[in-house]
N, C-alpha and C positions, 0 to 999 in steps of 0.2 A: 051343259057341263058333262064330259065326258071323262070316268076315272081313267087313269093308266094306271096300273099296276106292274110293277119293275118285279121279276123276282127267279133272277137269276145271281143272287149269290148262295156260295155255297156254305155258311155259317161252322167256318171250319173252328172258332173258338168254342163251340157244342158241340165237338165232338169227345164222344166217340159217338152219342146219338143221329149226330146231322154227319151225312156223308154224302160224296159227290154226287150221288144218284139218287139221294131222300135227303137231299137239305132242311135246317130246321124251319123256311115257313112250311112245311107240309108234315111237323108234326103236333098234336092236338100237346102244347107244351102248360096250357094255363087252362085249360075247360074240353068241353066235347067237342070244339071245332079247331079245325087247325090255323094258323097263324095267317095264313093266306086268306082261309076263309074267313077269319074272326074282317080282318081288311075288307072285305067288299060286303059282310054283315053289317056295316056300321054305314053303308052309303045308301040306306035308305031312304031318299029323300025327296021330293017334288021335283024336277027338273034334272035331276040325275040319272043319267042315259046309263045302258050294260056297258061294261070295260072294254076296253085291250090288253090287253096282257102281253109282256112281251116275257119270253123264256129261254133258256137253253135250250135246245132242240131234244135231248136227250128227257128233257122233262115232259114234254108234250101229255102223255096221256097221263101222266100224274095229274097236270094241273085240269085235264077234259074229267078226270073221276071224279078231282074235290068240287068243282062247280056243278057238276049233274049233283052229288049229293046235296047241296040244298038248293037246288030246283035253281041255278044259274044258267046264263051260258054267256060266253064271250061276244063279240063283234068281232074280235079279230082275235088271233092269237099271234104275236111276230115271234119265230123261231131261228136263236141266235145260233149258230157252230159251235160259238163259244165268246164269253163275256167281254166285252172294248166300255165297261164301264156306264155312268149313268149318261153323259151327254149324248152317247151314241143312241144308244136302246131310246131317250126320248126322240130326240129326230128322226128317229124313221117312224116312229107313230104318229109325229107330228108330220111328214111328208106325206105318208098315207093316207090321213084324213084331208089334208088341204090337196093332193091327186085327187080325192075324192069329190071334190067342193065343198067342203066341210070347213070351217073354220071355230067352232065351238070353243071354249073353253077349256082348256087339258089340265085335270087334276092329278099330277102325278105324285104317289104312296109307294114307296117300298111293302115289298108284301112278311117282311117279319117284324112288323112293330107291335106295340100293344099301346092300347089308349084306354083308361080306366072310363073318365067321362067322357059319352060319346055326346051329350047335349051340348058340353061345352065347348067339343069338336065341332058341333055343326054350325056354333055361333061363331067359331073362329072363322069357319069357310064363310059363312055369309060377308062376315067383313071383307077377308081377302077376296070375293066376288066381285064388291064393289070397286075396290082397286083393281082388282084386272079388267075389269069392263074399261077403265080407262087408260090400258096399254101397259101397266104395270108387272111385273114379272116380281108374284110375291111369292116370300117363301113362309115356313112356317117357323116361329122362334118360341122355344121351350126357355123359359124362365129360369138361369143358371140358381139353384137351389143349393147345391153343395158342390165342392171343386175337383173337376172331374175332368184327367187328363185324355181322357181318349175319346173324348167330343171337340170337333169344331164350337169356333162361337163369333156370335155378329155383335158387333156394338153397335147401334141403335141410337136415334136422336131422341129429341122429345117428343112431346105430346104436341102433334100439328103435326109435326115435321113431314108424314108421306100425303100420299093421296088422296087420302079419303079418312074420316073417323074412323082410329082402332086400326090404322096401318101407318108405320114409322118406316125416316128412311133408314138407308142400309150406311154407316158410315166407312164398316170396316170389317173384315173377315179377320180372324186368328186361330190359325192351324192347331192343335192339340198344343196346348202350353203346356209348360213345368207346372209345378203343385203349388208353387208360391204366384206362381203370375194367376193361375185358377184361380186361387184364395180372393188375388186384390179382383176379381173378375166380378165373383159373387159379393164382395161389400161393395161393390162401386154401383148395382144394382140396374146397369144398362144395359149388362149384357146378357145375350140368349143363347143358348146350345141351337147349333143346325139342326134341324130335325131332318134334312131331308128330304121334306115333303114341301112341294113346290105346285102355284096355280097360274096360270099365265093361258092370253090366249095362241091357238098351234103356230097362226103366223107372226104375229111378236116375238114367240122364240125363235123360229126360225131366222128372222130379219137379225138379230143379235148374235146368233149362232155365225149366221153366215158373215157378219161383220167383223167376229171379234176371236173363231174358230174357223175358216172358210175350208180349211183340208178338211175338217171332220162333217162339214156341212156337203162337200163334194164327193165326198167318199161314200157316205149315207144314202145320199139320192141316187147315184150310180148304183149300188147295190140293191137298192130297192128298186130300180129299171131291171135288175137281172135275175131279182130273185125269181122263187117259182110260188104259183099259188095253186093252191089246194082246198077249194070251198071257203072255209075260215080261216084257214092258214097260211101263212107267207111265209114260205122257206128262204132267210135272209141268202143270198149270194155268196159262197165262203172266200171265193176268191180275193172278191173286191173288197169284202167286210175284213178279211183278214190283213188291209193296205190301213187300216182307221186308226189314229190313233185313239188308245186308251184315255179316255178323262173324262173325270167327272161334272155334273152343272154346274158346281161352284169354282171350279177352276178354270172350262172353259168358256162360259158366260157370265155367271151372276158373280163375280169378282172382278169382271171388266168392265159390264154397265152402269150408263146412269139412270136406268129405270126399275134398279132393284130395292123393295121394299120389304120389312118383314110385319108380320102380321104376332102378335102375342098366341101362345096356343098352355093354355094349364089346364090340363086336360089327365092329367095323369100321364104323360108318355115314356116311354123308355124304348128303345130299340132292343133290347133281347140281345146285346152284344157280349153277353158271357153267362155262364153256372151262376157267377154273383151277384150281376142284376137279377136272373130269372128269380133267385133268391130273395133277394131284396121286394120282389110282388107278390111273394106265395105267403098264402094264410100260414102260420105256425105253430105250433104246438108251447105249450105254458115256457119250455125250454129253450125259443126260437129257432128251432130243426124244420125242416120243409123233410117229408118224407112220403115217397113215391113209389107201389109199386112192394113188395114183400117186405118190411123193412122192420130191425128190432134194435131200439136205442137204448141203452143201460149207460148215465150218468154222461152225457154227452149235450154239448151244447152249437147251438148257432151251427149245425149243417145242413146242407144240400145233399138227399140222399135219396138217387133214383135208380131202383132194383127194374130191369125189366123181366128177367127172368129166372132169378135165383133167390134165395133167401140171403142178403146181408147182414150183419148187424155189428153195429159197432158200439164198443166200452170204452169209458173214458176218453173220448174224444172230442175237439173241440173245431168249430171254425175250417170245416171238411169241407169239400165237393168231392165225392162219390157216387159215379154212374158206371151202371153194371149192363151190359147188352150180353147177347150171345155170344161175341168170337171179341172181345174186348172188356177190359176195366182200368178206367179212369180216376185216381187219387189224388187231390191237388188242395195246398191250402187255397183257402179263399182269395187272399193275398195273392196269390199267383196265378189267380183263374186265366189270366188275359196269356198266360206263357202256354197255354194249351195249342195255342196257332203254331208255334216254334216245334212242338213236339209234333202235330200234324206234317210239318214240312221237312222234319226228318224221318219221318215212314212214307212218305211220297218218296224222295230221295233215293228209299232205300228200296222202291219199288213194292211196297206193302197194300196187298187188296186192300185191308183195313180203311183206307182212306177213302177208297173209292164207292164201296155198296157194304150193306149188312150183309149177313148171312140168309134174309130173305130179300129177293132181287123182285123186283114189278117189273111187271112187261106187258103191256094195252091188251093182253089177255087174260090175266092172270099173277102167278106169282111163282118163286119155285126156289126152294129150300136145301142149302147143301148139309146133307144128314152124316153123312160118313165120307172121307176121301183118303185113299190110301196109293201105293204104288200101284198102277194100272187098273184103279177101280174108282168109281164114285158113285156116290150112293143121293138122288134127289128126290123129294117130297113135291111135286107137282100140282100148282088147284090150275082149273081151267073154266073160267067164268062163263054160264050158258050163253050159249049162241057165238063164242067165241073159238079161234083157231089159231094155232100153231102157223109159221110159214111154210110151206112145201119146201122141204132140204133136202140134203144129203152129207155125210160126216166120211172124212177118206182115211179115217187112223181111228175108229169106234166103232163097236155095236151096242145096241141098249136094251134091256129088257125092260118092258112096263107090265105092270100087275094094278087091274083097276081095281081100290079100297073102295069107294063109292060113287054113284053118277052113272052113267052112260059113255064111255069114247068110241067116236067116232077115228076108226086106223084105216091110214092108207101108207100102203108097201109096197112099192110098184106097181103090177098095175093091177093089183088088189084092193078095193076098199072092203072093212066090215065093222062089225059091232061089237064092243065089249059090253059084258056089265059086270059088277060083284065081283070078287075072286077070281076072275077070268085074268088072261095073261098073252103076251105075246113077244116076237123075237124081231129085233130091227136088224139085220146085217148089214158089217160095214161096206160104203157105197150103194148102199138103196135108199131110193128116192121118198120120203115119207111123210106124213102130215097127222097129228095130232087135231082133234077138234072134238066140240061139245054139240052135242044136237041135241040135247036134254035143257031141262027146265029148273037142273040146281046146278051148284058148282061139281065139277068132277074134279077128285084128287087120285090121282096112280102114286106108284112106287115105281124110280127109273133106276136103273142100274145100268152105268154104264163101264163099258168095258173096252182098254185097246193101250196101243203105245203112248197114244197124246190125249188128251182131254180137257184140252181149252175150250172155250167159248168161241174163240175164233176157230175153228175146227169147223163150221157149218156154212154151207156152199147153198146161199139163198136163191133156188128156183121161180117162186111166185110169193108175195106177201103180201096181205091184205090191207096192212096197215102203212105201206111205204116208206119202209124206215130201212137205213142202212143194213147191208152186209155184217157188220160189227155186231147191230139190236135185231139179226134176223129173227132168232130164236122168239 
């Protein structure tokens, strides 16, 4: 059995925390691991092979950092341009592995869920094992508990009714109903919330896929003929990836098969799909408040309150979500957590960084912090991870000053290389060719200051990089 983990959405309902470039599985939202990680911490199991991952491409050494930190590593990573949905992302992991001669088992998990009981998770997998050993394409079904309009849900036969014990058929899919069609959903007591989370073996789906979605099954294969590979990485084809239509498994498969099964899963789950469910799991205080982070409650009840770096506090307040970051804050009743995506898509609209990164950006070297920005100056807090380096560039409208705070940098300025260390300092002119690096055994953090008529990001004219990554993520 081989995981897939999907985790290329960008959990734009958390925001202002989750943003296009640190979406929320890649932050530590419920413990010391992050949402991604807590996912492939729970597949410890006999016969359970290392993942695939499939991601946005822009994520790449995000997800290489979170798996090195607890002693992980991938099989593959597939690297999207950009997201066509859940049917896509699995068929090219399932084309991959059957290119490969592989035919195993594909357990594919969204990487932002949370599961309370993992034992009872692994007794749901053993059942749906046994149904997919016999061609089944099962998925997993969360027990509708209370009525809850922004889940799918399957109605489900009886007991016997699928393949094997402990796996029922599929009779019917229903898209997010109204509150009253919910209601009769949860007393009628057949039906499951989609979780999602899907086991089948790679050429069963694909044989369904191709049957029942053939554009998205031809589009797939083609671009995975074109992509490019890179040791463990497969850089998906943007061209041909970009012809795919968008859809999801349940839309383009498993609502048109007669080999779809679900399998029971009470296990604790929730998908992390707003402030309110994250709410809804967190330990609470005698007053039901979740508080996160600096935070001081004076006669307030039933909040969400996640300070990253300021002190908040609220009086007399009830029934809140409030999250505080750096260059944003976020106010929402609970009731309204789910209208956070609305307000997301009117700061994209409107052309708003805020959507896109924090105020501390990652980059597969490091990290670099916007401290001050004014007309024709900016001011950056720079770490540089050892043994890591900068791209070789050049910028044609800046020059920059660095001042090393602590570590070691290695500068090269045309055809100068030297040393800094401590309180040391130097001058980049604009149009000289330069590179940043750590030849030292801690992290190195400078002070940049830069200076000129433009000061975009796009501003830097990528010579050589180490990491392979676009013109755009030279830096």
């Amino acid at each position: 059995m081989i995981p897939l983990i999907l985790s290329g959405g960008n959990g734009t309902r958390l925001w202002p925390l989750s943003r296009k470039l640190f979406p929320k599985q890649f932050h530590a939202l419920t413990g010391d691991h992050t949402l991604f990680q807590q996912t492939l911490l729970r597949l410890d199991l006999p016969g359970v092979e290392s993942p695939l991952v499939v991601c946005n491409c822009e994520h790449q050494f995000i997800v290489e950092e979170q798996l090195d930190n607890i002693g992980m590593r991938a099989q593959q990573v597939l690297l999207e341009p950009f997201g066509r949905n859940t049917a896509p992302a699995v068929a090219l992991a399932a084309l991959q592995l059957v290119e490969q001669g592989r035919d195993e088992l594909l357990l594919v998990l969204p990487a932002d869920h949370l599961i309370a009981n993992t034992q009872a998770f692994h007794q749901a997998l053993e059942r749906a094992r046994l149904a997919a050993e016999r061609g089944a394409l099962v998925l997993f079904g969360v027990p509708a508990r209370q009525p809850e309009t922004g889940y799918g849900y399957i109605k489900a036969g009886g007991s016997g009714s699928g393949p094997v014990p402990g796996a029922l058929a599929v009779e019917r899919f229903v898209e997010k109903p109204d509150l009253a069609t919910a209601q009769s959903y949860v007393e009628d007591g057949s039906y499951f919330w989609n979780s999602g989370m899907f086991l089948f073996r790679c050429s069963r789906y694909l044989e369904e896929l191709q049957r029942h979605s053939p554009d998205i099954y031809d589009t797939c294969r083609l671009a995975l003929e074109r992509s490019r590979r890179e040791g463990e990485n497969v850089h998906i084809d943007r061209e041909v990836f970009e012809c795919c239509p968008d859809d999801s498994i349940d839309y383009a498969v498993m609502e048109k098969t007669s080999a779809a099964c679900v399998v029971p899963l009470s296990a604790g789950w929730t998908d992390v799909g707003s402030w309110t469910a994250l709410w809804e799991v967190q330990d609470k205080d005698a007053r039901g408040n979740v508080a996160l982070g600096d935070v001081l409650l004076q006669e307030s009840s039933n909040n969400y309150v996640h300070a990253t770096n300021k002190l908040v506090t609220l009086i007399g307040l009830d029934d809140l979500v409030v999250v505080e970051t750096r260059d944003a804050v976020m106010i929402a009743h609970k009731d309204k957590a789910q209208q956070i995506k609305d307000v997301v898509n009117r700061l994209a609209a409107d052309g708003r960084d805020e959507v896109h990164s924090h105020v501390q950006v990652f980059r597969p070297w490091g990290n670099y912090d916007s401290v001050d920005l004014g007309e024709r100056f900016q001011v950056k807090r720079i770490t540089v991870q050892p043994g890591a380096r900068l791209s070789l560039q050049m910028h044609h409208h800046r020059a920059e000053h660095w001042v090393v705070v602590s570590g070691t940098a290695q500068v090269t300025c045309d055809d100068k290389t030297f040393l800094l260390t401590e309180n040391q300092s130097t001058y980049i002119p604009v149009a000289s060719v330069h590179r940043l690096a750590n030849p030292g055994k801690i992290p190195l953090e400078i002070i940049e200051v830069q200076s000129g008529s433009y000061l975009g990001e796009d501003d830097i004219e990528r010579l050589e990089d180490v990491y392979g990554r676009t013109a755009a993520l030279a830096r």
